[in-house]
C-alpha positions in Angstrom: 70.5 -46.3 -27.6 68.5 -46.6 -24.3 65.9 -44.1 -23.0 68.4 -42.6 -20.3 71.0 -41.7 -22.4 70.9 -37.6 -23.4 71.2 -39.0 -27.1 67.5 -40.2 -27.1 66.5 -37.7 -24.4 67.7 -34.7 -26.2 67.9 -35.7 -29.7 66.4 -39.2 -30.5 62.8 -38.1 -28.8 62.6 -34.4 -29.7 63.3 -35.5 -33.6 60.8 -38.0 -33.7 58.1 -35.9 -31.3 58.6 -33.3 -33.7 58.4 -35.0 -37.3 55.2 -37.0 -36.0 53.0 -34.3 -35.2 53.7 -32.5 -38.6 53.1 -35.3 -40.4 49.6 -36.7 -41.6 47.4 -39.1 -40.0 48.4 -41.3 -43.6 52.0 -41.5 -43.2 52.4 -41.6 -39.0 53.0 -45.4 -39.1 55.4 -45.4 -41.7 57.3 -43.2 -40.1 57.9 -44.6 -36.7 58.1 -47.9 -38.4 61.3 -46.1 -39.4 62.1 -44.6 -36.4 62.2 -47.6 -34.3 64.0 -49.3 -37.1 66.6 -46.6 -36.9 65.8 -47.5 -32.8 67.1 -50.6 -32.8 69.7 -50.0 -35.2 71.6 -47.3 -33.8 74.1 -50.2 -31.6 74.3 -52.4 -33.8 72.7 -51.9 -37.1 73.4 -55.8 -38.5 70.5 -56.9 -36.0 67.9 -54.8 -37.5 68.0 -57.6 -40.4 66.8 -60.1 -37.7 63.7 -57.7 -36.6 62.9 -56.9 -40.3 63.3 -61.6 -41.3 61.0 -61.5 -37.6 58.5 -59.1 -39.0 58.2 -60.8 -42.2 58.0 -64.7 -40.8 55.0 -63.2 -38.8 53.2 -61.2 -41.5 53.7 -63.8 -44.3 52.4 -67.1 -41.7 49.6 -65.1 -40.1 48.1 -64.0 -43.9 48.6 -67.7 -45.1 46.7 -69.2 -41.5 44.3 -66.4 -42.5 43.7 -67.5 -45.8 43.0 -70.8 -45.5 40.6 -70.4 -42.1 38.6 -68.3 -44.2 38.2 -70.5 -47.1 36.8 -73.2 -44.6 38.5 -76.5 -43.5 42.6 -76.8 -44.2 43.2 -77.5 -40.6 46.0 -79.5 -41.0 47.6 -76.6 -43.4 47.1 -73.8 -40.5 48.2 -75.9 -38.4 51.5 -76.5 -40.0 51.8 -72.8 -41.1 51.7 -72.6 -37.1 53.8 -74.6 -36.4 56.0 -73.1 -39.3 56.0 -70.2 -37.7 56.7 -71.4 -34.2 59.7 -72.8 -35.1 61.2 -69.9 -36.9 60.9 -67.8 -34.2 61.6 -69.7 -31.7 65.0 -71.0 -33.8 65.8 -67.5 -34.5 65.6 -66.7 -30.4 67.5 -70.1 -29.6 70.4 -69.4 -32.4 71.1 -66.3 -31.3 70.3 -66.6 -27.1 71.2 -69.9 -26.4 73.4 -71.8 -29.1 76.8 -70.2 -27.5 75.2 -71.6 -24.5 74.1 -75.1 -25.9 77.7 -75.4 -28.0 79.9 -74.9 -24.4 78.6 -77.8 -23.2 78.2 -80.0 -25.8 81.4 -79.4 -26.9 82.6 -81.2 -23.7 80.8 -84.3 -24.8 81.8 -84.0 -28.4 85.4 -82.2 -28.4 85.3 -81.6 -32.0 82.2 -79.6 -32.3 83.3 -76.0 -32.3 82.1 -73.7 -29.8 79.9 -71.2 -31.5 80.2 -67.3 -30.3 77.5 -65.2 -31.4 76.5 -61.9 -30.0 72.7 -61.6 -28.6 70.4 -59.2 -30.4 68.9 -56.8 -27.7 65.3 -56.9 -27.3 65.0 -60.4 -29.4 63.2 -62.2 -26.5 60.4 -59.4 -26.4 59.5 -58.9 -29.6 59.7 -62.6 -30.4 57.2 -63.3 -27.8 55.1 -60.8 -29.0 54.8 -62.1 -32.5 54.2 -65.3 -31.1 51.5 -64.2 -29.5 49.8 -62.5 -32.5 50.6 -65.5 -34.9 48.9 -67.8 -32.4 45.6 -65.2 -31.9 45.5 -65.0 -35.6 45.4 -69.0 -35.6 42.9 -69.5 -32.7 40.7 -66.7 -34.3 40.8 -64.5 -31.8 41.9 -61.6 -33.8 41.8 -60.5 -37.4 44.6 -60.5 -39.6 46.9 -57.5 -40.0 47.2 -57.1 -44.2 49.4 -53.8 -43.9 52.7 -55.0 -43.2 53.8 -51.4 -42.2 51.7 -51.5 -39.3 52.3 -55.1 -38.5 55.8 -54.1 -38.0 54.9 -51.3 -36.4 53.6 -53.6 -33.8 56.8 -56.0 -33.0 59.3 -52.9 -33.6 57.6 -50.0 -31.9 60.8 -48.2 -30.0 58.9 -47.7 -26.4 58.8 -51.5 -25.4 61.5 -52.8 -27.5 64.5 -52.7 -25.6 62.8 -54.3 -22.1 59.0 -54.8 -22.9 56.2 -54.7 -21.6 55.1 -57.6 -23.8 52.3 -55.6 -25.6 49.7 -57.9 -27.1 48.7 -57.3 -30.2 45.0 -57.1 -29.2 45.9 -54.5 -26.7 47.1 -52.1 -29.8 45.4 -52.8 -32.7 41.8 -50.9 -32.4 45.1 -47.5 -31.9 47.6 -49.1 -34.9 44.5 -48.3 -37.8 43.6 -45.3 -36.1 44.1 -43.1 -32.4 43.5 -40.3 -31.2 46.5 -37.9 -29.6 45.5 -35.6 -26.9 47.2 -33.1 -24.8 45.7 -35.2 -21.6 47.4 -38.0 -22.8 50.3 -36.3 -24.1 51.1 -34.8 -20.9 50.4 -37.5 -19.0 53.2 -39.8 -20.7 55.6 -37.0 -20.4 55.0 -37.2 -16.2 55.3 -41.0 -16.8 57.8 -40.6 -18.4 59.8 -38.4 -15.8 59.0 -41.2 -13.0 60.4 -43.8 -15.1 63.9 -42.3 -16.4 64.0 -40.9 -12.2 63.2 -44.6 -11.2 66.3 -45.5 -12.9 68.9 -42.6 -12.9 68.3 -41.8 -9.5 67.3 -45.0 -7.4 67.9 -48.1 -9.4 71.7 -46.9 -10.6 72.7 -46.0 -7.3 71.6 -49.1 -5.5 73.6 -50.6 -8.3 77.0 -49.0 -6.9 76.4 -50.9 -3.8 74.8 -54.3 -5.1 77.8 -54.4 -8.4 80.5 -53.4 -5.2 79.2 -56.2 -3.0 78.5 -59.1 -6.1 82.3 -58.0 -7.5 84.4 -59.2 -3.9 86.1 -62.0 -3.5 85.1 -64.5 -0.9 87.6 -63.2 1.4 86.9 -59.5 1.2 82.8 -59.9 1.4 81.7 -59.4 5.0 78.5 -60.0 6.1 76.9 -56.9 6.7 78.2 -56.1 2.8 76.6 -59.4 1.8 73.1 -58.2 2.9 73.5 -55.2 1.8 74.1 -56.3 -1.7 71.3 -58.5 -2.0 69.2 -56.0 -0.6 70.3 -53.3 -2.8 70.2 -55.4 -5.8 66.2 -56.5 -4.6 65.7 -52.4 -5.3 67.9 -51.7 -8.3 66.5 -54.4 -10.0 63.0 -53.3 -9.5 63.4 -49.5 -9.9 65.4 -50.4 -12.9 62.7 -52.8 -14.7 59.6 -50.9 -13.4 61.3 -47.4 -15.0 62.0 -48.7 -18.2 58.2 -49.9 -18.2 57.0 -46.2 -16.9 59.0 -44.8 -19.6 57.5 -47.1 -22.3 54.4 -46.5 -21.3 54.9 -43.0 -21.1 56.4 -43.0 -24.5 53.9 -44.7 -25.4 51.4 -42.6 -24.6 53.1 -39.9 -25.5 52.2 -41.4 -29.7 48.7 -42.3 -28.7 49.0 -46.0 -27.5 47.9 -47.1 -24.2 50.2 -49.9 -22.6 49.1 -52.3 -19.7 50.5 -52.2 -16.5 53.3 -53.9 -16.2 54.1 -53.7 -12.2 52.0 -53.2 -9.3 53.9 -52.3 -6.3 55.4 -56.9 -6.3 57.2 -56.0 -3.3 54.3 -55.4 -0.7 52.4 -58.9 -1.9 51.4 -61.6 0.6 52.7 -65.0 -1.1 54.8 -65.8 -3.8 51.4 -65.8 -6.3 50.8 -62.9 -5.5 53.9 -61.6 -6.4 54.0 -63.6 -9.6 50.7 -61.5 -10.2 52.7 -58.1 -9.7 56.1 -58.3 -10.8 55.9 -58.5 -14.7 52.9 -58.8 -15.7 52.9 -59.0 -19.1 55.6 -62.0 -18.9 53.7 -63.8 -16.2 50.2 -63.3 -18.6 51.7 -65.2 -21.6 53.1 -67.7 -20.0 49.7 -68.2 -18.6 47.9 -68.0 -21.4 50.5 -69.4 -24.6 51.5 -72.4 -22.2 50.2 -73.4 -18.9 46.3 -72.8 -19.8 47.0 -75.1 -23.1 48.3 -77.6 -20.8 45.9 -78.0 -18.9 46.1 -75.2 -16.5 45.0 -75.9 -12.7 41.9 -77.9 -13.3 43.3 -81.3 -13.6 44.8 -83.9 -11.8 47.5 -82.9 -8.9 50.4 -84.9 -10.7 49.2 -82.8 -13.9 49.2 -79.8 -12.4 52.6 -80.1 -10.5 54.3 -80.8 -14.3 52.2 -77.9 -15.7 53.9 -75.2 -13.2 57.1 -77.2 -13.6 57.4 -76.6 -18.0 55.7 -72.7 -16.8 58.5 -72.5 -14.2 61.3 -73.8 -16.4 60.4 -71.7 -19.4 60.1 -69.2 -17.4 63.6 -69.2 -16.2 65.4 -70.0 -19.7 63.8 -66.8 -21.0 65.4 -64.5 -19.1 69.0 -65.9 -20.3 71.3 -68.6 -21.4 72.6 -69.2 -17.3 72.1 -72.3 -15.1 72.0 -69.7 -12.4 68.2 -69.0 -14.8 67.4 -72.3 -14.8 67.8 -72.8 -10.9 66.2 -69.6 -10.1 62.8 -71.0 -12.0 63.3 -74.0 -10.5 63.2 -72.4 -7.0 59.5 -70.7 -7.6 58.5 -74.1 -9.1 59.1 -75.7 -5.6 57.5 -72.4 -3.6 54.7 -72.2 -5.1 54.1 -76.3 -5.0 54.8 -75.7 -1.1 52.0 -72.9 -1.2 49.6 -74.6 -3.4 49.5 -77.5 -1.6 50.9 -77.0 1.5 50.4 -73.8 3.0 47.7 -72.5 1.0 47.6 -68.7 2.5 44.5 -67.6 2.0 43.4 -70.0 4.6 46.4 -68.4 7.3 45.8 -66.3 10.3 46.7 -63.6 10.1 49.8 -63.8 12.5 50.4 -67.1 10.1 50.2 -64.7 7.0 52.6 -62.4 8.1 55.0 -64.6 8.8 54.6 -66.5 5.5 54.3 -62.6 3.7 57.9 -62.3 5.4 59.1 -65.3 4.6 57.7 -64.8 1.4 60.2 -61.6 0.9 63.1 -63.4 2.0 62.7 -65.8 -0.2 62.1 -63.4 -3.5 65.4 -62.1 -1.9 67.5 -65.1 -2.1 66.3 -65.7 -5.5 67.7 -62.5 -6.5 71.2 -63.6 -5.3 70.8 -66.4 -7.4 69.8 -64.7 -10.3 72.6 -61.8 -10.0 75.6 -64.4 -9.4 78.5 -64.9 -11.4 77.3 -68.6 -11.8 75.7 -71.1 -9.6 79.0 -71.9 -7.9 79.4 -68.1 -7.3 75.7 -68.1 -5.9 76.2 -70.5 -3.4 79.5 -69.0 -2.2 78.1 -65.7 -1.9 74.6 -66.9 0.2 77.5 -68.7 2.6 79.5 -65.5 2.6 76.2 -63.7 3.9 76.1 -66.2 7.4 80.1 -65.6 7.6 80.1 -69.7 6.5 83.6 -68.4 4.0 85.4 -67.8 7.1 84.6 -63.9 6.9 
């Protein structure tokens, strides 16, 4: 079920809207604990297992770290029940994102190793991360321990960001998960979110996809350049009216129940450098990455060589996330090598300003390409494309 279809527009939403509001304060979380189990089930109701074993890894680590920091010492127990953790969920993610991927290619090493095809829970990437996040809080003390398991899977199965995030932290929600207010003002302002979200992507981002799915479908021969250009620049949009709607519409929805969601975009397209659009275009990704890996490594303030293998892990996690492609891993590996340029070489807040609107431009092109790379049936398919876009394929 996704928020554009009339199922959950007309049905899904109503129902839940409905049965919310008439029930008590005591029982609200329950209930759209069961909702957005219901959510995630409706496509394919076998993954809902993998949420509930997610929810429970989470709940049952967190109280054990819990109960030893408050006991005093046992460091290297929480640290193991950490670690414990850690490994679950990212095993869970890797077994069903990228073991089809891993097994293709060893299997060409190892011929009798069987080539494993497994289909890819939707949502698994967001709601890992986000009880990653809270199990590593919850070990570094910066939050308190959530004892009601209801509402802690409330918190990693909430139907508004499951599908395609925001990453909600758990610190962001949990003063609202024990207790919210809901007000018209809000109310009504997550409906009108709402409305700009599902228009950002019925209107705007599937159209552009007509043209950018045309142009990424022709063969070599039959892709001029004009259609080329067209198609990277449609995809540029549908990709962002796309992503930034189902964002508006979480937040809305979230709203909508009483929770207040971060921002999650902030207009990437009109920044000035790369960073800058790093600190626009998913915001929530870009934050945990910050915070659950590059500041633990070190950050910035170290040593050059140090800092240039910091972004690279960042850069290269970064681009595994978003799927099981080399065309991913590439695509990371591109802003790795901007941003190295514009760290140490360019450094724009230093340009003039003829100087930083040339690099802003080049900037955009660049994001650009990187789209091409990211939408391409493959690296090789990538590369042929790009040519076919200078009329280098003979068209």
């Amino acid at each position: 079920m996704i928020f554009s279809s009339t199922t959950f527009i007309f049905v899904f939403l109503p129902c839940v809207l409905a049965a919310y509001y008439l029930l008590k304060e005591t029982y609200r979380n329950a209930f759209l604990l069961i909702a957005s189990l219901f959510f995630y089930a409706w496509g394919e109701p076998k993954f809902v297992f993998i949420m509930i074993i997610s929810i429970v890894i989470n709940y049952l680590t967190a109280l054990g770290i819990s109960y030893f920091a408050d006991r005093g010492g046992r460091y290297s127990i929480r640290k193991l029940l950490l670690g414990l953790s850690v490994c679950l969920n990212i095993g869970l993610l890797f077994i069903f994102k990228y073991l089809n991927f891993t097994t293709s290619y060893l299997s060409k090493l190892i011929p009798a190793l069987p080539v494993t095809s497994i289909a890819l829970p939707i949502g698994i990437s967001f709601f890992t991360f986000q009880g990653l996040s809270y199990i590593i809080d919850i070990y570094n003390k910066q939050e308190r321990v959530q004892r009601n398991v209801i509402d802690l899977g409330l918190y990693i199965s909430f139907f508004p960001q499951l599908i395609a995030g925001p990453i909600v932290r758990y610190k962001t929600i949990a003063a609202e998960i024990k207790g919210r207010k809901s007000e018209w003002s809000d109310f009504c302002q997550g409906v009108k979110r709402f409305i700009i979200g599902i228009s950002k992507k019925i209107i705007l981002a599937n159209n552009m996809a007509l043209v950018s799915d045309k142009a990424f479908s022709l063969n070599v021969g039959e892709l001029t350049v004009v259609m080329g250009w067209l198609g990277m620049i449609c995809y540029t949009f549908q990709i962002y009216f796309d992503f930034s709607g189902y964002s508006d519409m979480a937040i809305g929805l979230g709203r909508m129940f009483g929770f207040h969601f971060n921002e999650n975009f902030d207009s990437p397209y009109t920044s000035k450098s790369i960073t800058e659009f790093w600190r626009r275009w998913h915001i929530s990704l870009g934050s945990w990455f910050r915070d659950y890996v590059y500041i633990p490594l070190g950050g910035s303030r170290v040593k050059r060589e140090r800092h240039i293998f910091n972004l690279f892990v960042v850069w290269l996690l970064t681009g595994i996330w978003h799927g099981a492609r080399w065309n991913f891993i590439v695509w990371g590996f591109l802003y790795f090598l901007l941003l190295i340029i514009e760290k140490y070489l360019i450094h724009p807040e230093n340009l003039t300003r003829l100087k930083g609107i040339l690099w802003q431009v080049f900037s955009i092109f660049c994001i650009e390409f990187g789209w091409v790379i990211f939408r391409a049936n493959g690296l090789h398919g990538a590369f042929r494309y790009i040519k076919g876009m200078f009329g280098l394929n003979g068209n």
